[in-house]
Each structure stands twice: as C-alpha cells, then as structure tokens.
C-alpha positions in Angstrom: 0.0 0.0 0.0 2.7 2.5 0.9 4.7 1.9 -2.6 1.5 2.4 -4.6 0.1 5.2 -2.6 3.8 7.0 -3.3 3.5 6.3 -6.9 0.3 8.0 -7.0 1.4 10.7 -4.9 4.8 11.3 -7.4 2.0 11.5 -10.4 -0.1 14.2 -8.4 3.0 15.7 -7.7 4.5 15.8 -11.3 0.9 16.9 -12.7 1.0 19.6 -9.9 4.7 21.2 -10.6 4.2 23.9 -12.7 1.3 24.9 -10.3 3.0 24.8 -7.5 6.4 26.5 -8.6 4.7 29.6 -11.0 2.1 30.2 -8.2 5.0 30.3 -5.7 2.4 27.7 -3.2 3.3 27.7 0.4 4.4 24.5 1.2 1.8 24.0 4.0 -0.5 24.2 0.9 1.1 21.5 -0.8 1.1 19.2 1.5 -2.4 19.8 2.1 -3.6 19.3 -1.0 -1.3 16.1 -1.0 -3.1 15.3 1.8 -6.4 16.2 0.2 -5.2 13.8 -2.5 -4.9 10.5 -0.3 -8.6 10.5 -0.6 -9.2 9.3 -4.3 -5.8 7.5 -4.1 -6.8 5.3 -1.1 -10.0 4.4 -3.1 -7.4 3.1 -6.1 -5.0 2.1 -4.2 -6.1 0.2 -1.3 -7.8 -2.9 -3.7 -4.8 -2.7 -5.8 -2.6 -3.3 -2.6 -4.5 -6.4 -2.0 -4.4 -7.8 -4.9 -0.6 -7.5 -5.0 0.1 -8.5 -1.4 -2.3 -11.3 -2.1 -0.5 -12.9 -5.3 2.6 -12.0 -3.7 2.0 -13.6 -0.6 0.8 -16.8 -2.3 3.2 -16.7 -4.8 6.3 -16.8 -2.1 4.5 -19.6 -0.4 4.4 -21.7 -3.7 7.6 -21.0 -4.3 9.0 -22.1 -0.7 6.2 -25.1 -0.9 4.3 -24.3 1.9 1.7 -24.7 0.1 2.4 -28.6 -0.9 3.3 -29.0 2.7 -0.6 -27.9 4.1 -2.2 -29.4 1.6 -0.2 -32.7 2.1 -1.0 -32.4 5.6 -4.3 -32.2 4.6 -5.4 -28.0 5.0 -7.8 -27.4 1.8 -7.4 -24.5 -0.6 -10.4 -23.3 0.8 -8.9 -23.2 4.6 -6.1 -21.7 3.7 -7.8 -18.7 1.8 -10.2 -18.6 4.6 -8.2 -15.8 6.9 -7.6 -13.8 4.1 -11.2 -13.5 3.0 -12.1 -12.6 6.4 -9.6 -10.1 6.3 -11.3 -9.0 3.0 -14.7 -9.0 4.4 -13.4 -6.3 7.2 -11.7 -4.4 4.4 -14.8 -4.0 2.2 -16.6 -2.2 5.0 -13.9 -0.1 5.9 -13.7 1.1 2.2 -17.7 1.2 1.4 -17.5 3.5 4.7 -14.3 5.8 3.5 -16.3 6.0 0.2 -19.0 6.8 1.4 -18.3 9.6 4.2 -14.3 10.5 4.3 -14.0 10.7 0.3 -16.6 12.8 -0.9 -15.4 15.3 1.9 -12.1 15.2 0.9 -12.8 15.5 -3.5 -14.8 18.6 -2.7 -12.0 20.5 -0.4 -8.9 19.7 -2.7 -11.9 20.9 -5.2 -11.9 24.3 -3.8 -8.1 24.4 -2.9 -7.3 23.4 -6.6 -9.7 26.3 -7.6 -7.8 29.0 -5.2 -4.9 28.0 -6.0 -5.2 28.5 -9.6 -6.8 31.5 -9.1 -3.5 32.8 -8.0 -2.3 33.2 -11.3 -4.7 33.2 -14.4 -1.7 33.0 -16.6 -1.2 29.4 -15.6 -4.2 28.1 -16.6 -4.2 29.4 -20.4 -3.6 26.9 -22.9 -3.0 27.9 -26.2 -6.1 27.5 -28.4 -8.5 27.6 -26.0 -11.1 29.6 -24.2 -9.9 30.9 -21.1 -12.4 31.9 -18.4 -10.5 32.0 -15.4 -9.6 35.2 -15.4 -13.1 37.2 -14.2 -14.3 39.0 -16.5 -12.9 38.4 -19.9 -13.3 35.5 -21.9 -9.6 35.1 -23.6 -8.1 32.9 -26.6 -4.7 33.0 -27.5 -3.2 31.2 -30.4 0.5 30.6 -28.5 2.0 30.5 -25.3 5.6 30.4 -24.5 5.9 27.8 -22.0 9.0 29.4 -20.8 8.3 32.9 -20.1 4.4 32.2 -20.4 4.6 35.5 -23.1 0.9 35.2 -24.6 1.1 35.8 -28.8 -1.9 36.6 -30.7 -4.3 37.4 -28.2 -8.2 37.7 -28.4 -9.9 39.4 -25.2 -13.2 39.3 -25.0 -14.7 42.1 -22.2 -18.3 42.0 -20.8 -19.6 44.2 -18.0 -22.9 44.0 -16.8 -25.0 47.2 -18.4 -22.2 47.9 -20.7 -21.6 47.4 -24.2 -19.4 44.3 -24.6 -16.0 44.9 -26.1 -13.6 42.9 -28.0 -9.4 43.7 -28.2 -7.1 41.4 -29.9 -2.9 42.0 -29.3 0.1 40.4 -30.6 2.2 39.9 -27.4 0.8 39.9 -23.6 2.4 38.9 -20.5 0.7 39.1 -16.9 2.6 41.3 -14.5 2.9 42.5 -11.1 1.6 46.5 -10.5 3.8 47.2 -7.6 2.3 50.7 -7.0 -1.5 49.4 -6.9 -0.6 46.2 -5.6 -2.4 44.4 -7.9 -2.1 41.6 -11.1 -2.1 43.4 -14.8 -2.2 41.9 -18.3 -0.1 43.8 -20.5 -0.4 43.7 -24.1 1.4 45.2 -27.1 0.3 45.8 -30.7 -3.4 45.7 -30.7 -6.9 46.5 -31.5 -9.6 47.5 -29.1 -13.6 47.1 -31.0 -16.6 48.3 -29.6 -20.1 47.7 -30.8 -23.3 49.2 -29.5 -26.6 47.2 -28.9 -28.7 49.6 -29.8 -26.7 50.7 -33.1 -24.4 47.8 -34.1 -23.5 49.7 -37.3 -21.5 52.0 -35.4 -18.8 50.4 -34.8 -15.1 51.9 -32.7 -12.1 50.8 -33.0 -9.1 52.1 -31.4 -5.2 50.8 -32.4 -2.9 50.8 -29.2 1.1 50.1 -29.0 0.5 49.4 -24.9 -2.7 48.9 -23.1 -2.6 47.6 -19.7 -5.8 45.8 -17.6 -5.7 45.7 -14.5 -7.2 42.9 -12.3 -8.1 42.2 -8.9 -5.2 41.0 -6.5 -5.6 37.0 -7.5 -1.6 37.0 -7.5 -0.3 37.6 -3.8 -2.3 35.9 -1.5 -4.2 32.5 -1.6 -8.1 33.3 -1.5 -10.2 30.5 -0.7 -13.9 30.5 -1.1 -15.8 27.7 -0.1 -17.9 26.6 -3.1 -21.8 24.6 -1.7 -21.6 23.2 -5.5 -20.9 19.0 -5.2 -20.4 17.1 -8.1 -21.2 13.7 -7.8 -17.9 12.5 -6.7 -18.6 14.9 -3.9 -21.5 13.5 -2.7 -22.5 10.6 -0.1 -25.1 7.9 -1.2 -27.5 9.8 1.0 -26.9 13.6 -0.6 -26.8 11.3 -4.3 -30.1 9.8 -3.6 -31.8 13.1 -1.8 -30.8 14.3 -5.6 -32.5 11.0 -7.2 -35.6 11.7 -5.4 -35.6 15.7 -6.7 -34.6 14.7 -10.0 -37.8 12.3 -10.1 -40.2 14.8 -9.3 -39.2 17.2 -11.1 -39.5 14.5 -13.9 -42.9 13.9 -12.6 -43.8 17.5 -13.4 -42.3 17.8 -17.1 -44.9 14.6 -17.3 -48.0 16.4 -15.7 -46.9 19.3 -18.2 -46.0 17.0 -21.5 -49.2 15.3 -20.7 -51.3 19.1 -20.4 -49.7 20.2 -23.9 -50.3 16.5 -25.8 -54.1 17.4 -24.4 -54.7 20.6 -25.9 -53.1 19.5 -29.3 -55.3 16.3 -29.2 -58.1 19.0 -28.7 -57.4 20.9 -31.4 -57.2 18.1 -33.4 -61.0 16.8 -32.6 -62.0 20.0 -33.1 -61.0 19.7 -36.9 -63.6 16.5 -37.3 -66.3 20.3 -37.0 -67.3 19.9 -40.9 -66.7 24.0 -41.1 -63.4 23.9 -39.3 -62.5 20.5 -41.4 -63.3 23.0 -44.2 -60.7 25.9 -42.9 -58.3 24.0 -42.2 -57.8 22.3 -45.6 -58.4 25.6 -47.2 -55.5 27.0 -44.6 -53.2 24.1 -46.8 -53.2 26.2 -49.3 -52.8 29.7 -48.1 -54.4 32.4 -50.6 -52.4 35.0 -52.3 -53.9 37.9 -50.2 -51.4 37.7 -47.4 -53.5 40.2 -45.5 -56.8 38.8 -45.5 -58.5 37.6 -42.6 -58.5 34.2 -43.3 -54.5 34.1 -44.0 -54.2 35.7 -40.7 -55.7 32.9 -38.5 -53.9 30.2 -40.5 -50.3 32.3 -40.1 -51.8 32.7 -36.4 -52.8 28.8 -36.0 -49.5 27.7 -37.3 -47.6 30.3 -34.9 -49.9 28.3 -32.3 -48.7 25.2 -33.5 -44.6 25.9 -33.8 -45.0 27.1 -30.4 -46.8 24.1 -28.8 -44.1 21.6 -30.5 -41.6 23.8 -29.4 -42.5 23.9 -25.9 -42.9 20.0 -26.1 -39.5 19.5 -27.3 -38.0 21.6 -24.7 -40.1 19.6 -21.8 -39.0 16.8 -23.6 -35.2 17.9 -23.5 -35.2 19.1 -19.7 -37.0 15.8 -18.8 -33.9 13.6 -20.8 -31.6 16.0 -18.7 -32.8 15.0 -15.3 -33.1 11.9 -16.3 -29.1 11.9 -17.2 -28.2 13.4 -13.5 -30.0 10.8 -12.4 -28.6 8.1 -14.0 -24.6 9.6 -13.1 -25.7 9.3 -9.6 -26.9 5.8 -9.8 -23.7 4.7 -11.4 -21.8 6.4 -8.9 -23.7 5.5 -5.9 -23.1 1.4 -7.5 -19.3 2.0 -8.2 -19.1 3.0 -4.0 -20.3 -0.7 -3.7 -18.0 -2.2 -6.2 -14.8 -0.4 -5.4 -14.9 -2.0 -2.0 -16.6 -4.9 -3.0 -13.2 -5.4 -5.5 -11.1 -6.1 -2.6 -13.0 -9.5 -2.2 -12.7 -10.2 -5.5 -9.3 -9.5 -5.7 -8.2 -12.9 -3.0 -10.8 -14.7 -4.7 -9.1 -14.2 -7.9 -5.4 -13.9 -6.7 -5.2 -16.5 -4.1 -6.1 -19.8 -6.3 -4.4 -18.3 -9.7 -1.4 -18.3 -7.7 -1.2 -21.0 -6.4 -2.6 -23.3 -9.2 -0.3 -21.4 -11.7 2.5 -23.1 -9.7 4.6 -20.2 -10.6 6.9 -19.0 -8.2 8.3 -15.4 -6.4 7.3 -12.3 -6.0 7.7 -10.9 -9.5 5.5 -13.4 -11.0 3.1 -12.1 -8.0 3.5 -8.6 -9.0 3.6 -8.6 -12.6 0.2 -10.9 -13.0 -1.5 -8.5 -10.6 -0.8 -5.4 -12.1 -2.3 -6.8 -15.6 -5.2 -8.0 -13.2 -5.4 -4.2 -11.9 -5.3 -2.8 -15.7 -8.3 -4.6 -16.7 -10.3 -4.0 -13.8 -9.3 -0.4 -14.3 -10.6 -0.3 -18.0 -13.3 -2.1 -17.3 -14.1 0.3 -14.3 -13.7 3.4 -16.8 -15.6 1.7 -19.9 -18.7 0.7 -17.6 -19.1 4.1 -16.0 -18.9 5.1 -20.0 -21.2 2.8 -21.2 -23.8 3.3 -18.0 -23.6 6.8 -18.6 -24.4 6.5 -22.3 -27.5 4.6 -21.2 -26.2 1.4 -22.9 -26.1 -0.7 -19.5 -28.2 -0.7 -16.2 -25.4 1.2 -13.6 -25.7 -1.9 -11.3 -24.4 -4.0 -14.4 -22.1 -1.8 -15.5 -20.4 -1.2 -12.4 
C-alpha cells in the first residue's frame, strides 16, 4: 500500500509542478492538497494493494512449498484462503465506509483548494487554443503561449460588464505582471486593436489601435483566497446527498410529465375540433394559403400555425429538460453502485489472486506482481468503460459497475 500510494502521490506531484512552482504555493499548501489527495488514491489504491500482497504472498509460499506441505497435511485450498477472506470482508466495509463519508469530503475541499490555487495566477491556466475563463471577467483565446516565459502571442480578449456594451481587443504579445504601486495583477499587451459595438446601433462600430494597453485585475496573485464553493459534483457527494438528488430529480420528472401530458391534451383538442365539418373546411383551405397575405382568413392560418410551432416547441423543450434529469440521475446511480463495487473489488481480488497463484504453480514475488498489475489494468478499464457505457445509457449502472 505505501509503494502504490507513493506512486500516485509522485503522479499528483509531477501533474501539480508547474502549479506549485509559477504560483510560488506555500508548502503548507502542498502538502495539504497532497493530503487532500490520499482520498481518491486510497480508493485506487487500497484494492490494488490487496491484490498485489495477495499474489505475492501466495506466490512466495508456492515458491517455498508451503503450500504442498498444508495441503499434504491435509489443509484445503479453501482453509487456507479462509483468513484472508475474512480479512477482506473487514476491508470491504472499511472502504464502502471511507467511500462513502471521508472521500466525498475530501474530492470537494482539494476541489476548492485546486480552484484557489489557480486562481492565484490566471496565466497558468491558459492553454493555447482555448477559451480561457478563469480570469473574471474576460473571456480570452490565445493562439500561442511560450511555455518558458508564459509570453501570450496573438491574443483575443473578449470584455463584458454588466450594463455595458461588450468589447472585443485582440494584441500580438501579452504577459501578466505585477503592478507594484496598486498592488495588484495586470495583463499587458502590445500591438493591438480595441472594437466596440453598441446594442442599440451595431453599425457604429469603434475601433481604437494601441502600442500598450494595460488591464488591470483584482489581486488573484499575492495571496491564496479560498472561497468555499456549496456546489458538489457527484464525486462529492454521499449515497444519502446522491439519492436526496434522485428523489428531486424524479419529481421534477414527474412534473415535465403532468406538463408534457397538459400540452399533448390541448393538441389532441385541437385536433377533434378539426372533425367540425366547417373547421375541417378551414383548415384544408389554410393548406393552401391564398395570395392575399392580408386577409382575414391568411391571418388565422399564419396565427394557428404560430400556435402550432410554439406548442411543439415547448414539447421539445419539456422533452429535453426531462432527458436532462433523467441523465443526472442516471450519473448518480452509477456512482452510488461504483461506492459498492470499489470495496466490493477487494473480495474479489483474493478470490481471484489467491487460487491463480497457487494453481499457476509459478513461483516469487515478480510473478506475484507482474500478473497483478495486468489483473489491476483490466479492472481499471473495465471500471472506466462501464461508468462510459452506464452513462451512455447502454447498460443498467448496477451492471455496469
């Protein structure tokens, strides 16, 4: 457990260096958000750790026949796997609990910390062709970024301000820098073009060409500003707080239905009012509309058919938000079955491990190791691909997981 664990911890770490070293983080930082990090890992990690101790374990006693001298003496397979099971059995419910209670807590505070940690420094998050939103209140998109210097290059800015016109600027070169004086974070760019539109006259439009223009932003860049966001994702959540959202989910389901079922009413309606032998009448005259746009008779069909675009309409959007809940739902279904099968893996694991080592009749540890980490790959894809395929709607999540 403690040599996977540090492997995992190295991979956070490596995916973490840039962070860490441009934001100048405090170490105390780091190692709470390595700390943070144990969460997920120990869900990985702990069923991986028994499924390599176990082949191991059997593996070295194959290999120094112990095991041809208890079953010579007459100990079945099944007695000697019998302590380990039990040990499994106490393991399951000491994961299905950590699942359940210690990670969610622990995916939504490294959450947060990853989210005011990157707030320290915009610049780090920019990739180059890609929307940027995390600096607030510009939407940017840059076409390079020198990795090195992080020196932005063809830059397009994108400005919005609530009861303002929105404005758009676009720069060759830009590089986020430090405004001593105000104490604050600025993005400096050189070689540009400033555009601004009006709503109300989007003909007129301004442009003004600038060598230097500097924007100033709030002080993200010299202290670590943690806000503590109520939003959970579903990671984040217990089985209790996932089903509490199951149950709103279905209601609110239940409602789109009452409301579907209201609109599929009045069109059925409307269409038994057509079997009237004068309304029959109108409406196969409305089929083909007369010439006279204007005449009363025009009007009600453009009316009626108005009527009718807007009733479909408002059935495809119930029909849309009532696929959308239905989705949620279904992500928290899969995830509430995956906190029962992650734990549940760690019996599976000696039940697998245990007898293919031993029957195998291959010996040491690096047999052990190297069977159980294709063993662990599998299960890994096959954890990945069901969650996929459950979410897609192609398998029940109890199936799938």
């Amino acid at each position: 457990l403690s040599v996977l664990t540090f492997i995992f911890v190295i991979d956070i770490l490596y995916s973490f260096l840039e962070l860490f070293l441009v934001n100048k983080v405090e170490a105390k930082v780091v190692l709470e958000l390595l700390l943070l990090s144990l969460g997920h890992i120990f869900a990985l990690s702990i069923p991986m750790a028994v499924l390599v101790s176990t082949m191991m374990a059997f593996s070295q006693m194959v290999a120094e026949n112990e095991i041809t001298a208890m079953r010579s003496g007459g100990i079945s397979l099944y007695r000697i796997v019998a302590a380990p099971l039990a040990g499994a059995l106490a393991m399951l419910g000491f994961m299905f609990v950590f699942n359940n209670f210690v990670l969610p807590e622990t995916n939504h505070r490294l959450k947060n910390l990853l989210m005011a940690v990157r707030s320290k420094k915009p610049a780090l998050d920019i990739k180059s062709g890609r929307f940027i939103n995390s600096v607030p209140g510009y939407t940017l998109f840059v076409k390079e970024k020198d990795e090195v210097s992080g020196q932005l290059n063809d830059l397009l800015i994108f400005k919005e301000e609530r009861g303002k016109n929105p404005t758009v600027i676009s720069a060759t070169e830009a590089d986020f820098l430090r405004d001593d004086s105000q104490d604050m974070l600025k993005l400096a760019l050189n070689t540009g073009e400033q555009f601004d539109a009006g709503f109300e006259d989007p003909a007129q439009l301004q442009v003004t060409v600038f060598d230097r223009m500097d924007i100033l932003l709030r002080d993200i860049d010299r202290d670590l500003q943690r806000r503590e966001h109520e939003h959970r994702g579903d990671r984040e959540m217990s089985v209790a707080m996932m089903r509490d959202k199951i149950d709103r989910n279905d209601q609110e389901v239940g409602r789109l239905d009452d409301r579907l079922r209201g609109e599929a009413a009045k069109q059925l309606e409307k269409g038994l009012a057509l079997l009237d032998p004068a309304r029959r009448a109108s409406y196969l005259q409305r089929k083909g509309l007369p010439a006279d746009k204007g005449s009363p008779l025009a009007r009600r069909a453009a009316a009626r058919i108005q009527e009718e675009e807007n009733t479909l309409r408002s059935i495809s959007n119930l029909m849309l938000s009532r696929a959308s809940m239905e989705r949620k739902s279904r992500r928290y279904e899969v995830e509430i079955h995956k906190k029962y099968a992650i734990p549940l893996a760690c019996l599976v694991f000696i039940l697998l491990g245990a007898p293919v080592a031993i029957k195998t009749g291959r010996s040491g540890t690096g047999w052990g190791i190297t069977f159980s980490i294709i063993l662990f790959t599998l299960y890994y894809v096959f954890l990945v691909s069901g969650e996929e395929l459950a979410d897609r709607e192609l398998l029940a999540p109890w199936l799938s997981m």
